[in-house]
N, C-alpha and C positions, 0 to 999 in steps of 0.2 A: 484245888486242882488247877493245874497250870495247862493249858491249850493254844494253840497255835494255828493261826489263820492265813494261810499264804493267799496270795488274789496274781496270777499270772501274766503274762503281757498282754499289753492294751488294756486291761480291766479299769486303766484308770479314767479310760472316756468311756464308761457305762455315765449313760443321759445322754451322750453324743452321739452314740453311734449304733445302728441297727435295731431301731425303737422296737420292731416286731419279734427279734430274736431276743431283745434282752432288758425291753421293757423301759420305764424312762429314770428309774431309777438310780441314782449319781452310784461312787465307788461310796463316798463318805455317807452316804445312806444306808449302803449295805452294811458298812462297817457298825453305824450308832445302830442299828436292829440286831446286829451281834454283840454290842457291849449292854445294849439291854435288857435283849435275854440272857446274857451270862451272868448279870446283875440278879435278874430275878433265880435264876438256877443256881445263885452261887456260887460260880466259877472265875477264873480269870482267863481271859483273853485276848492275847496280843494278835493284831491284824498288821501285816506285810505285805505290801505291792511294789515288785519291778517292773522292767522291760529287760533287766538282763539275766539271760540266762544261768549265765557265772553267780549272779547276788543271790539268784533265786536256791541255787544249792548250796552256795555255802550260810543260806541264814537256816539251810534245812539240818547243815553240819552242825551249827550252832543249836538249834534245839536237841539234835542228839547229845553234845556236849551236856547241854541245860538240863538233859532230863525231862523234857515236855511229857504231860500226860497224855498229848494227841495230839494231830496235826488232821485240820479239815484244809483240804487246797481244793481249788477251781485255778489249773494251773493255765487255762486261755488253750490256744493253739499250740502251746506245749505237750498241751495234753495228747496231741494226734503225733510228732515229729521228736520228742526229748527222751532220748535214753539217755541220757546225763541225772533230767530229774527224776528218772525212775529208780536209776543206780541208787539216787540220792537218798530216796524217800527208804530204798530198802534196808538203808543204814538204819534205820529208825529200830525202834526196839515197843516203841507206842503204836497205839491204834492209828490208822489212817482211814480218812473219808474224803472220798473224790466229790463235786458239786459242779455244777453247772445251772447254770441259769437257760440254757436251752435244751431241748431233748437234744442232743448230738446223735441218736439213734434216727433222728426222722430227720436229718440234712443231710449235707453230701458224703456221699460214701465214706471220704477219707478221714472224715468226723469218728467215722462207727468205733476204729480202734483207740485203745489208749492205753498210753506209754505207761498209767499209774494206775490204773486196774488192777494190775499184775499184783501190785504191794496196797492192794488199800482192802481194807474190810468191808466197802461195799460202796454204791455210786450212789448218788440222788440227782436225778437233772430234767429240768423242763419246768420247771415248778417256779420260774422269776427268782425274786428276794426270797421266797421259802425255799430255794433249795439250799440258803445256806444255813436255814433258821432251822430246818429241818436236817439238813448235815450236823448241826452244832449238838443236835437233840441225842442224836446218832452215836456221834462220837462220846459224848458224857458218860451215853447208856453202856457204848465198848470198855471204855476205859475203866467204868466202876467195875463191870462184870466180869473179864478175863485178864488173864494173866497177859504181861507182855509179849510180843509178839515174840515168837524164839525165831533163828536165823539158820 
């Protein structure tokens, strides 16, 4: 099984920035706890981090090309503002799991919505590094059990 881990803008200074929302954990931390449980689950899993918007959907275009068996994204403050990557995500024909390392429910309002909700089979967030360890768990479980997403 081939999966697919997008990390959205600014994700690459998680340790830098806003220790209390996002805990002090680097990008490259979250990534090797995702190749390690994908290691022990026996999956494969590639992890992608931009800042641009444009990379961020056409590497989403490219897993549709690819045939990904899922896509887990924490797509940042996209998440609240991108109908580009929502368009994007809906391409998909795989399962989707949106993740967050903060509750975006218990911050500012403009947090609550999300542009990828719309297309993902379910959110996890608040939960630090587990919410990707826990997105990854998620996603495996969708992917094994249902049929591709119809459109």
């Amino acid at each position: 099984m081939k999966l697919l881990v997008l990390h959205g803008v600014n994700l690459n200074m998680l340790g830098q920035r806003e220790a209390a929302h996002y805990g002090a954990a680097t990008l490259a931390e979250v990534d090797a706890a995702l190749q390690k449980l994908a290691r022990e689950l026996a999956v494969q899993v590639e992890c992608f981090q931009t800042n641009h918007e444009g990379a961020l959907c056409e590497r989403i275009h490219q897993a549709h090309r690819d045939g990904v068996d899922g896509v887990l994204i924490n797509a940042g403050a996209w998440t609240h503002t991108s109908l580009a990557i929502g368009d994007a995500l809906a391409i998909l024909k795989c399962p989707v799991v949106e993740a967050h390392m903060s509750n975006i429910h218990a911050r500012e309002p403009f947090r609550h919505h999300s542009h990828v909700a719309a297309v993902a089979v379910g959110q996890i967030c608040g939960f630090g590094v587990d919410s990707y360890l826990l997105g990854l768990r998620a996603l495996i479980a969708q992917a094994n059990r249902r049929a591709p997403r119809q459109q």
